[in-house]
MMTF fields as JSON, N, C-alpha, C and O atoms, coordinates in Angstrom:
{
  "mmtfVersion": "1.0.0",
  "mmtfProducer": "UNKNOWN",
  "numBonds": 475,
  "numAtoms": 476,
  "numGroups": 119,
  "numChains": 1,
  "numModels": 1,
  "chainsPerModel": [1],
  "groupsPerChain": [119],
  "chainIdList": ["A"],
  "bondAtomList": [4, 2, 8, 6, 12, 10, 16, 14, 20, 18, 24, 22, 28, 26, 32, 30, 36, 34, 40, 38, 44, 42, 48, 46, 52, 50, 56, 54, 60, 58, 64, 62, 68, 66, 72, 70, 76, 74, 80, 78, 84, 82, 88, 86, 92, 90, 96, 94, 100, 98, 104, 102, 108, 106, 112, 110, 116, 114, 120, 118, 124, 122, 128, 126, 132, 130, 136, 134, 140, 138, 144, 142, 148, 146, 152, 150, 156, 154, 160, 158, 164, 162, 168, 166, 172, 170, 176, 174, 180, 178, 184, 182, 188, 186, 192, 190, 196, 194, 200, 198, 204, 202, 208, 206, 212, 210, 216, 214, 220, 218, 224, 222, 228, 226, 232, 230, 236, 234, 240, 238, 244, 242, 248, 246, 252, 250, 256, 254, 260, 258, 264, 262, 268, 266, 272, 270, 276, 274, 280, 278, 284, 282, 288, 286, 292, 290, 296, 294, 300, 298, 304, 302, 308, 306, 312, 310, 316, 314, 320, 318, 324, 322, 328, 326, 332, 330, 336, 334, 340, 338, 344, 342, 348, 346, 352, 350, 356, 354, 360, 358, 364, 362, 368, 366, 372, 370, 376, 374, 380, 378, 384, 382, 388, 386, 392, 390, 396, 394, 400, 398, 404, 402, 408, 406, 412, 410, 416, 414, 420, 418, 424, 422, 428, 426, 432, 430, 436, 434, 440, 438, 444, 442, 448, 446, 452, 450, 456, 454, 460, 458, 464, 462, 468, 466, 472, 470],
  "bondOrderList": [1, 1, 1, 1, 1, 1, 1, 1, 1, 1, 1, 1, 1, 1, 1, 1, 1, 1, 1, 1, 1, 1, 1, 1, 1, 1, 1, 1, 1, 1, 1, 1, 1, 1, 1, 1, 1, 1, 1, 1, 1, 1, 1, 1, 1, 1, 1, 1, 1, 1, 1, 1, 1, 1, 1, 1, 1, 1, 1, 1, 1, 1, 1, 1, 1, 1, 1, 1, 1, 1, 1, 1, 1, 1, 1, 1, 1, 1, 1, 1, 1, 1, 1, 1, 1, 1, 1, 1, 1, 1, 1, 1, 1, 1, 1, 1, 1, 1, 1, 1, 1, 1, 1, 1, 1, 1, 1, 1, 1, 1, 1, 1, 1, 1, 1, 1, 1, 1],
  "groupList": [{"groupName": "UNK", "atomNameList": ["N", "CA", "C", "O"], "elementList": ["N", "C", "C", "O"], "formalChargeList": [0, 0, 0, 0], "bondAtomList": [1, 0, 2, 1, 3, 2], "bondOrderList": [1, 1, 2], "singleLetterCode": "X", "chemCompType": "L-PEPTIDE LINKING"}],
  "groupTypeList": [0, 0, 0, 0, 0, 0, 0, 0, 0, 0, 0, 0, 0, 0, 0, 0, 0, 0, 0, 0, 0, 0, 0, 0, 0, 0, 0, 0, 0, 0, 0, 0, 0, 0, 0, 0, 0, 0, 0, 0, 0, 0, 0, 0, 0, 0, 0, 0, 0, 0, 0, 0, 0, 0, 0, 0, 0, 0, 0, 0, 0, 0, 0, 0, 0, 0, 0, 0, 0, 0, 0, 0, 0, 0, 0, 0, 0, 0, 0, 0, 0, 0, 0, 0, 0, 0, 0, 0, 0, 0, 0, 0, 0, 0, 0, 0, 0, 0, 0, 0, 0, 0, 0, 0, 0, 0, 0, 0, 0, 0, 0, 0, 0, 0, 0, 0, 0, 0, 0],
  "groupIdList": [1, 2, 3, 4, 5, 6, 7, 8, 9, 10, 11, 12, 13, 14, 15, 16, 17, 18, 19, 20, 21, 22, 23, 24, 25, 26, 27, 28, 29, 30, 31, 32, 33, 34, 35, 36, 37, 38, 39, 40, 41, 42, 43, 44, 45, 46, 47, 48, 49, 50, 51, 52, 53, 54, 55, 56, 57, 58, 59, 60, 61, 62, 63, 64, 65, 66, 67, 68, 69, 70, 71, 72, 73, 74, 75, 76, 77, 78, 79, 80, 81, 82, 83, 84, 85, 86, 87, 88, 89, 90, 91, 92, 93, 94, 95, 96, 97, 98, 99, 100, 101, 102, 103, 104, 105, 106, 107, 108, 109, 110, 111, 112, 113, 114, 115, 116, 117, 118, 119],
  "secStructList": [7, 3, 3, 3, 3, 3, 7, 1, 7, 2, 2, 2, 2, 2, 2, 2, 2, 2, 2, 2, 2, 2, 2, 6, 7, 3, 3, 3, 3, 3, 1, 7, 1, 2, 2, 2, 2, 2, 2, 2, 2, 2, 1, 7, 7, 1, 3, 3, 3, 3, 3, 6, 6, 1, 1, 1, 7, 7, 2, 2, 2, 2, 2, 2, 2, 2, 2, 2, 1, 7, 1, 1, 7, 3, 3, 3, 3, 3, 3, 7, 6, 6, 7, 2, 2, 2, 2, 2, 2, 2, 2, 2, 6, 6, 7, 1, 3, 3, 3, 3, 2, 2, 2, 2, 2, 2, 2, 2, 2, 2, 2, 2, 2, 2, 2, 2, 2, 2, 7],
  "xCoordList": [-152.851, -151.791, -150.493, -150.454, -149.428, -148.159, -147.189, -147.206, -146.421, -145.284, -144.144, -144.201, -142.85, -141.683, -141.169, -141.437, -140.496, -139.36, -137.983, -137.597, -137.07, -135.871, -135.067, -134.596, -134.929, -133.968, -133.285, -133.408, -132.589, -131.847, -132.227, -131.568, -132.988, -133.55, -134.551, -135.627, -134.478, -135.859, -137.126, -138.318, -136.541, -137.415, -138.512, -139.74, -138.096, -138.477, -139.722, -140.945, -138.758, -139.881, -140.836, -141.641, -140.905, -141.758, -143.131, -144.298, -142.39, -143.643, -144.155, -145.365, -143.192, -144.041, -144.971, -146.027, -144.564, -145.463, -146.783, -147.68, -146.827, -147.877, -148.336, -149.026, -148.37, -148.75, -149.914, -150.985, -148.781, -149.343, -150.889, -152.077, -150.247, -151.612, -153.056, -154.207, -152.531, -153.734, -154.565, -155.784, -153.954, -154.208, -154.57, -154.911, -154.31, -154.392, -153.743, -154.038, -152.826, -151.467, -150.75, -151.025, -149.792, -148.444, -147.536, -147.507, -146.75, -145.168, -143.961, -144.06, -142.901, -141.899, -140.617, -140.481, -139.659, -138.898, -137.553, -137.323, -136.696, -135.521, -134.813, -135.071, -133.526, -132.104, -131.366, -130.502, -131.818, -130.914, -131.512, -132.675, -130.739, -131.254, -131.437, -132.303, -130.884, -130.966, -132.745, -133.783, -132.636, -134.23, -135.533, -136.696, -134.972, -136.015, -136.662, -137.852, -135.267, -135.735, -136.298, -136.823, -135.995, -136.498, -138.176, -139.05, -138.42, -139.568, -140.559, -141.729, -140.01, -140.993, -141.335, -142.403, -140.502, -140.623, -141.613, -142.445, -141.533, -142.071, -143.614, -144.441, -144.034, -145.275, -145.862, -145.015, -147.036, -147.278, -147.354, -148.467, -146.21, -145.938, -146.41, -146.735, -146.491, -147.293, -146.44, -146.484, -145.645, -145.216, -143.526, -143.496, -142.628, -141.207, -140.734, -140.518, -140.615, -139.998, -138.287, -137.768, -137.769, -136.233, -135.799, -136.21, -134.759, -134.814, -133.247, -132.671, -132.585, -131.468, -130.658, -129.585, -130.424, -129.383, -128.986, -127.979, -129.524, -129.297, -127.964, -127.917, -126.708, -126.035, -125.527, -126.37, -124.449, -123.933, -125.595, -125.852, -126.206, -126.79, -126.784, -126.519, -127.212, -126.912, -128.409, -129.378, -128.512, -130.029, -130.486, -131.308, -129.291, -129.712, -130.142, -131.099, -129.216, -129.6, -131.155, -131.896, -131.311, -132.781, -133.421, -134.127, -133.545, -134.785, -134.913, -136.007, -134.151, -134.16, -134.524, -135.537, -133.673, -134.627, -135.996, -136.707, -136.433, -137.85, -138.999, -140.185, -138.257, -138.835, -139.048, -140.098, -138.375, -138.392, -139.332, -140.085, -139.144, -139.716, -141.499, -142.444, -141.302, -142.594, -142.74, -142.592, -142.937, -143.711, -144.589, -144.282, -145.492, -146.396, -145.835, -145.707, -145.113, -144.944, -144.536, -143.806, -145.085, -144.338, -143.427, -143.572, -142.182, -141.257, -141.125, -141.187, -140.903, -140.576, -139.326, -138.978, -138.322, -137.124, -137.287, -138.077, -136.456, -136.546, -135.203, -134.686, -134.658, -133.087, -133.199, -134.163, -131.986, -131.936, -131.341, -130.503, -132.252, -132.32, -131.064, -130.929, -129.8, -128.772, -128.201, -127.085, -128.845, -127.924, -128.602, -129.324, -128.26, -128.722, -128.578, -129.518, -127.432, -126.927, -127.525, -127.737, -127.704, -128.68, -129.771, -130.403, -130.936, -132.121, -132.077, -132.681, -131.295, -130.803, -131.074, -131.881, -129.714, -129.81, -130.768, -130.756, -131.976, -132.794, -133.877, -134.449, -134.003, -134.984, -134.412, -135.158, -132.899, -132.192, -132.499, -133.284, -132.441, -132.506, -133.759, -133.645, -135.189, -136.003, -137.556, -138.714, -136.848, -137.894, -139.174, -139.041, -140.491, -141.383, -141.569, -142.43, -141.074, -141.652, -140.024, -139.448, -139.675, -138.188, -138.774, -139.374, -138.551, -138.772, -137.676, -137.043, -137.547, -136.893, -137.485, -138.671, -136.312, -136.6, -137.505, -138.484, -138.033, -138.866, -140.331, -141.463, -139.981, -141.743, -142.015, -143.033, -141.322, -141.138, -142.201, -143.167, -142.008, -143.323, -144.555, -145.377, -144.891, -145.777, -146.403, -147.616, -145.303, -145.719, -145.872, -146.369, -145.475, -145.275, -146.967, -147.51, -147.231, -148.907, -149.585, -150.744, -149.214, -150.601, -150.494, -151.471, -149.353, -149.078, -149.624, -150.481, -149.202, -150.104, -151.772, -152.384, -152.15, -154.04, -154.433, -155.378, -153.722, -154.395, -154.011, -154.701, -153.016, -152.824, -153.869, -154.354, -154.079, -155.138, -156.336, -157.241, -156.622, -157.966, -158.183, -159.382, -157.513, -156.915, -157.514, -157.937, -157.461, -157.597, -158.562, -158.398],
  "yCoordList": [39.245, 40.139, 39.351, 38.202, 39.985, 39.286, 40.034, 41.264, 39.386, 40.067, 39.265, 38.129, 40.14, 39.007, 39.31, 40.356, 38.385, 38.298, 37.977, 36.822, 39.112, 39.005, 38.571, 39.416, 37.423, 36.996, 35.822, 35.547, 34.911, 33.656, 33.263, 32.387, 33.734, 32.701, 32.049, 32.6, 30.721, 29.973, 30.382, 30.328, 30.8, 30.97, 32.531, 32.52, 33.136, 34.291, 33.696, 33.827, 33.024, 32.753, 31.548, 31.111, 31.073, 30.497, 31.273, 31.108, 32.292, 33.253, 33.82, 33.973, 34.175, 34.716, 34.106, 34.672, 32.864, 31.992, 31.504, 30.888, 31.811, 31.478, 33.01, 32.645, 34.12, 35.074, 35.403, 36.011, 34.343, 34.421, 33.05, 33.155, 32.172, 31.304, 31.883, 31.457, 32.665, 32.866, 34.064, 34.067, 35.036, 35.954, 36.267, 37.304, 34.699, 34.463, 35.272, 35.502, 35.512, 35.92, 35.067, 33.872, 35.464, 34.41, 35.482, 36.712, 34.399, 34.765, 34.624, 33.548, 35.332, 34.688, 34.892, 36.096, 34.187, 34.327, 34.294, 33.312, 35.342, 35.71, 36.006, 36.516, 35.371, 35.732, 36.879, 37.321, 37.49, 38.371, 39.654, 39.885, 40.555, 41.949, 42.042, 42.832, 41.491, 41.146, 40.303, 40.838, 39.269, 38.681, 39.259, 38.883, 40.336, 40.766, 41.956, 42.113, 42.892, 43.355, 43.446, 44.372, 41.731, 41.254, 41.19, 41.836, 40.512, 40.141, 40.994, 40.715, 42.585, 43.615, 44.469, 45.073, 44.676, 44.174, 43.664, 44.189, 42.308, 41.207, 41.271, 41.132, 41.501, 41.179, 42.506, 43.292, 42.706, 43.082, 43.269, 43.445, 43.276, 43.436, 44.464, 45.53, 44.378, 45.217, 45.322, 46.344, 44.431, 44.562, 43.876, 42.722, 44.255, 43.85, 44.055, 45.137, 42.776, 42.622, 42.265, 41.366, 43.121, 42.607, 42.315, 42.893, 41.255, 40.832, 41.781, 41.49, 42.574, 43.456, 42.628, 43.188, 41.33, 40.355, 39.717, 39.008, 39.866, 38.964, 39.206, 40.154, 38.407, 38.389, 39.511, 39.691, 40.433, 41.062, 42.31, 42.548, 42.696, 43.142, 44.838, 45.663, 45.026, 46.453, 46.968, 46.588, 47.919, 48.459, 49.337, 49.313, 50.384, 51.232, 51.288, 51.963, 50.323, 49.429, 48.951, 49.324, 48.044, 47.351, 48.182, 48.156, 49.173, 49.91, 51.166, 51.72, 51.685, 52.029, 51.585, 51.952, 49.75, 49.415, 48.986, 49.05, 48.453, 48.351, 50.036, 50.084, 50.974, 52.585, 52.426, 52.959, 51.873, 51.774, 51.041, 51.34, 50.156, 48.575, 48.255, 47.917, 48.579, 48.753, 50.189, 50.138, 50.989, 52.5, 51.908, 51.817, 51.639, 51.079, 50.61, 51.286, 49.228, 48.522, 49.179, 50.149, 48.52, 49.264, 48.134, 46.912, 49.172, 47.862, 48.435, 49.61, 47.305, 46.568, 46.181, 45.107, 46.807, 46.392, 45.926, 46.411, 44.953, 44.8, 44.082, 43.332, 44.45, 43.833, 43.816, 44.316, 43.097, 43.028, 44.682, 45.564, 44.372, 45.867, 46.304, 47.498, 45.197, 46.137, 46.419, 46.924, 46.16, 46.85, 48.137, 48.197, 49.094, 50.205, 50.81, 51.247, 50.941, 51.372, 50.91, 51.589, 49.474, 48.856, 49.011, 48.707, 49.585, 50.333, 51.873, 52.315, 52.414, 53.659, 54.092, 54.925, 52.933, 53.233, 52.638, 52.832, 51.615, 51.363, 52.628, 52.94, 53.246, 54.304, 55.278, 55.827, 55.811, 56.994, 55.956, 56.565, 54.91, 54.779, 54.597, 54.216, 54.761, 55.142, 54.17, 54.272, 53.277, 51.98, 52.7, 53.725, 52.152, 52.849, 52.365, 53.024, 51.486, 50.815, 50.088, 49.371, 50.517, 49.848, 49.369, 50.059, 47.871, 47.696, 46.367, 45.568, 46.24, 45.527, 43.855, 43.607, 42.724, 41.379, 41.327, 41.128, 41.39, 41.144, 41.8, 41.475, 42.734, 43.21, 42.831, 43.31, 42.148, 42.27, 41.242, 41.484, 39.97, 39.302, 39.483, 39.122, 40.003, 40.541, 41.705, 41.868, 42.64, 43.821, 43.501, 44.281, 41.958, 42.064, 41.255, 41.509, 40.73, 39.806, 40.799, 40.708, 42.204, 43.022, 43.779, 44.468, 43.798, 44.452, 43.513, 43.938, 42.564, 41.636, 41.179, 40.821, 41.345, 41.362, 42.742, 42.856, 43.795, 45.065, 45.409, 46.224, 44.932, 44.757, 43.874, 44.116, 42.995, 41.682, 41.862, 41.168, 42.699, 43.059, 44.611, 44.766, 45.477, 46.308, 46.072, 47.011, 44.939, 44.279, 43.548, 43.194],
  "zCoordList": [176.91, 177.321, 177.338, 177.777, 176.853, 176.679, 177.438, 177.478, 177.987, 179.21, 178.782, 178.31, 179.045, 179.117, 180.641, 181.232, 181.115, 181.926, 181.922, 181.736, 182.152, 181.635, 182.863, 183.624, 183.034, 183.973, 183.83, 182.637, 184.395, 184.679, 186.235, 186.796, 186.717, 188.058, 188.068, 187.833, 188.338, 188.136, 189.064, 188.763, 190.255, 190.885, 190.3, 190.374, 190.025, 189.305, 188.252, 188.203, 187.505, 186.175, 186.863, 186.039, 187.851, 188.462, 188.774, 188.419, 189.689, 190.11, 188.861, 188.696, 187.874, 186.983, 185.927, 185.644, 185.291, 185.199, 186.003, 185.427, 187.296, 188.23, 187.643, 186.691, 187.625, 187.66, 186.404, 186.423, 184.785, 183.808, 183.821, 183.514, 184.212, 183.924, 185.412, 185.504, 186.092, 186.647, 186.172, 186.341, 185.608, 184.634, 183.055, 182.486, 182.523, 181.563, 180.247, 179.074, 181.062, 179.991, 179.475, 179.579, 178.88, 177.836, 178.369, 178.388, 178.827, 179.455, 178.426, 177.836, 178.037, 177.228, 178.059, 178.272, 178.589, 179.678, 178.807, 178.102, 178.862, 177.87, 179.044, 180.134, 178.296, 179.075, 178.847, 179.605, 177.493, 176.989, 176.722, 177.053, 176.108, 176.064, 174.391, 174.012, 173.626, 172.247, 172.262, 171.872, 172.683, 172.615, 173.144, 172.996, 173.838, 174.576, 173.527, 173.255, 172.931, 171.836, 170.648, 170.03, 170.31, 169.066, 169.664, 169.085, 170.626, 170.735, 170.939, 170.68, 171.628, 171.696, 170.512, 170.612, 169.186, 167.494, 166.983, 166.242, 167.482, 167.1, 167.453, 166.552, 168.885, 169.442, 170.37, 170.795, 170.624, 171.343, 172.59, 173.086, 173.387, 174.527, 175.446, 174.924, 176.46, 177.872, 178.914, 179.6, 179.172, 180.201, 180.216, 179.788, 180.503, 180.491, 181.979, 182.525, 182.533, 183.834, 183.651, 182.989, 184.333, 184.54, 185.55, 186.556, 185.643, 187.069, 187.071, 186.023, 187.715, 187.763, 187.96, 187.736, 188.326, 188.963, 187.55, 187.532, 186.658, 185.387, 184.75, 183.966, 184.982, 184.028, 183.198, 182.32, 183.05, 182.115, 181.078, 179.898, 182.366, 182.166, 182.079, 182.953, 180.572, 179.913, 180.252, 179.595, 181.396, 181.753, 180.656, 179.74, 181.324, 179.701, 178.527, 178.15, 177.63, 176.857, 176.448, 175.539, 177.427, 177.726, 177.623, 176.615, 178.391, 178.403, 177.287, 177.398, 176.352, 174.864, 174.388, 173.793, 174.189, 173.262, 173.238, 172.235, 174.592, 174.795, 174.918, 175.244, 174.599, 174.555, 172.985, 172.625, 172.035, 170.804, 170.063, 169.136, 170.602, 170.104, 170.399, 169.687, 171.857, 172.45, 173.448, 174.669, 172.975, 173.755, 175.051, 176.24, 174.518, 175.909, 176.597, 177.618, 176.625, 177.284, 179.078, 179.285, 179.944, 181.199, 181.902, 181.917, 182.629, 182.996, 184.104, 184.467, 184.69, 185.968, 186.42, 185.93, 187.381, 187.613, 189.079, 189.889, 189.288, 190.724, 190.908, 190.079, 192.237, 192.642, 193.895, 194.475, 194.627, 196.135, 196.969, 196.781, 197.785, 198.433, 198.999, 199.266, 199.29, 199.542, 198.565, 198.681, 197.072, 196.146, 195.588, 194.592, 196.365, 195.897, 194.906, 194.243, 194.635, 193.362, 191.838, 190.833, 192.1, 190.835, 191.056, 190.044, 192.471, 191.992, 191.342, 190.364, 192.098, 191.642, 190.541, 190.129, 189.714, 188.385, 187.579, 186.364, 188.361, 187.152, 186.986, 185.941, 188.236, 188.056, 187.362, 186.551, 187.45, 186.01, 185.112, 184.386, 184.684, 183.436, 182.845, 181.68, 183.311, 183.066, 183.336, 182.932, 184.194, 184.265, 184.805, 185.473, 184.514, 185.238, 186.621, 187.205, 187.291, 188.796, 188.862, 188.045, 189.948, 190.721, 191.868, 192.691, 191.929, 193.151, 194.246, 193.556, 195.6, 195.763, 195.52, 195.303, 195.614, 195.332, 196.149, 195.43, 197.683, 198.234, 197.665, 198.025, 196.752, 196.47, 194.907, 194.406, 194.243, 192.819, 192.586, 191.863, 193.26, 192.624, 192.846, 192.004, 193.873, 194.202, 193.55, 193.413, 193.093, 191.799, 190.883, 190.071, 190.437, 189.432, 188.797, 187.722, 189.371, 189.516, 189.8, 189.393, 190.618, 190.346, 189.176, 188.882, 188.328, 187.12, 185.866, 185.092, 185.779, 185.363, 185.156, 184.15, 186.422, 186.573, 186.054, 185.273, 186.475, 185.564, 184.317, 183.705, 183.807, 182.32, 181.569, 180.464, 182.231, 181.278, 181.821, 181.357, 182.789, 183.008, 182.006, 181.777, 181.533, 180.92, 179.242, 178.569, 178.854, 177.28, 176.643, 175.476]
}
């Protein structure tokens, strides 16, 4: 099972790396919304985590082109809970699971074990 994570926090791609080698997934950790698209193109992807805090980040965007690229794939948004407005809008823009920073890694490892238990 292959997942990306779209963020710029280390700590993020930490957990999510812990998430992938205990699950025995492959992680690809992208900064951008351009790489993230190429790669769901490219590979068979399952799962697209975004971290909402990332940088000059086009949600909308993201999540078209990962509707395009990869259909299946299910995504995962998660941001800090007083920013409402950026959960808000990740759920209009169509993410399947919004959740806050405090629950994200935690969703995001059980999204993970049932994807690769899933395959």
């Amino acid at each position: 099972m292959q997942f990306i994570l779209l963020s710029s926090d280390l700590m993020l791609m930490s957990a999510a790396q812990g998430a992938a080698d205990r699950h025995g997934a492959t992680l690809a950790v992208i900064g951008d919304a351009v790489g993230v698209a190429e790669r769901c193109a490219a590979e068979p992807i399952e799962l697209v985590a975004i971290d909402l805090r990332t940088p000059g980040l086009d949600l909308g965007g993201v999540v078209r082109q990962v509707r395009n690229a990869a259909p299946q794939a299910v995504i995962l948004a998660g941001g800090p809970h007083v920013q409402r407005d950026s959960l808000a809008a990740a759920v209009a823009a169509g993410c399947d699971e919004v959740v806050t920073r405090g629950q994200f890694e935690g969703r995001l490892d059980a999204l993970v074990a049932r994807l690769a238990t899933d395959q």
